[in-house]
N, C-alpha and C positions, 0 to 999 in steps of 0.2 A: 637591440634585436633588429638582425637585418631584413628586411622584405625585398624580395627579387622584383625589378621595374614591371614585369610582366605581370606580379598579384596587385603588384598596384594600381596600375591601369585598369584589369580588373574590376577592381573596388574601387577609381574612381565611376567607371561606367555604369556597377551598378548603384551607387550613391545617386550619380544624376539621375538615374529612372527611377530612386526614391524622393527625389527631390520634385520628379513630377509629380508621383504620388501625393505628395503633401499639398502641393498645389492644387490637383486634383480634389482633393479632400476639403482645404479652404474654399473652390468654389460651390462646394455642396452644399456648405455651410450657405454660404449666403444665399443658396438658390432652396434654401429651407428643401433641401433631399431628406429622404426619410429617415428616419434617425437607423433602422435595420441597416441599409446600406452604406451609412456613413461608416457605422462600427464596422461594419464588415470591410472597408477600405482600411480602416485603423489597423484593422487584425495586420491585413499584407503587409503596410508600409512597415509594423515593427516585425514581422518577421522578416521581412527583406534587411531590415538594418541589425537585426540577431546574426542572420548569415553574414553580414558581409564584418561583423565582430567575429564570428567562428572562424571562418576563411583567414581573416588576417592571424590570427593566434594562432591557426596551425599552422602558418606561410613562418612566423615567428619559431616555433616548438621546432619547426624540421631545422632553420636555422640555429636556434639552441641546441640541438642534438647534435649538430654537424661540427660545431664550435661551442662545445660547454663551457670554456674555463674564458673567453672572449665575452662570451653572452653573461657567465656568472659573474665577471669584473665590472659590466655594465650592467649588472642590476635586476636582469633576467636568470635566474635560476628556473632551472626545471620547476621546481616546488613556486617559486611566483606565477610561472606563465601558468600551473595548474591552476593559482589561485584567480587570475583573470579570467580562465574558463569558467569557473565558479560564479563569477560575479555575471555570466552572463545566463547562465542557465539560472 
């Protein structure tokens, strides 16, 4: 499955601002933050990193569509890339 350099960059940038996130999160922890506010950082960081699984799978799906029988010899059929969306919802 091919990703265009541009969803990738993308998704590395927003990775790094999840990667703050979590950071963010580990200092809370130590500085004994309230536990309301900690989950609620929890919630963003895994929605942040849900999107950035949705985003690559579609970035994936449009190149499966454009090239089926290339993406189906590498292992990406339509009905797999479904079943990765699956695994994310």
């Amino acid at each position: 499955m091919q990703i265009k350099p541009e969803v990738k960059n993308e998704l590395s940038k927003r990775l790094n601002r999840i990667e703050g996130q979590i950071r963010g999160i580990e200092k809370m922890l130590s500085e004994d933050r309230e536990c309301r506010d900690v989950v609620t950082q929890i919630a963003a960081a895994t929605k942040a990193l849900e999107t950035v699984g949705f985003r690559m799978l579609a970035a994936g799906l449009t190149d499966c569509l454009a090239h089926p029988k290339k993406s189906a010899a590498a292992g990406y059929s339509v009905t797999e890339v479904e079943k990765l969306f699956l695994k994310l919802s």
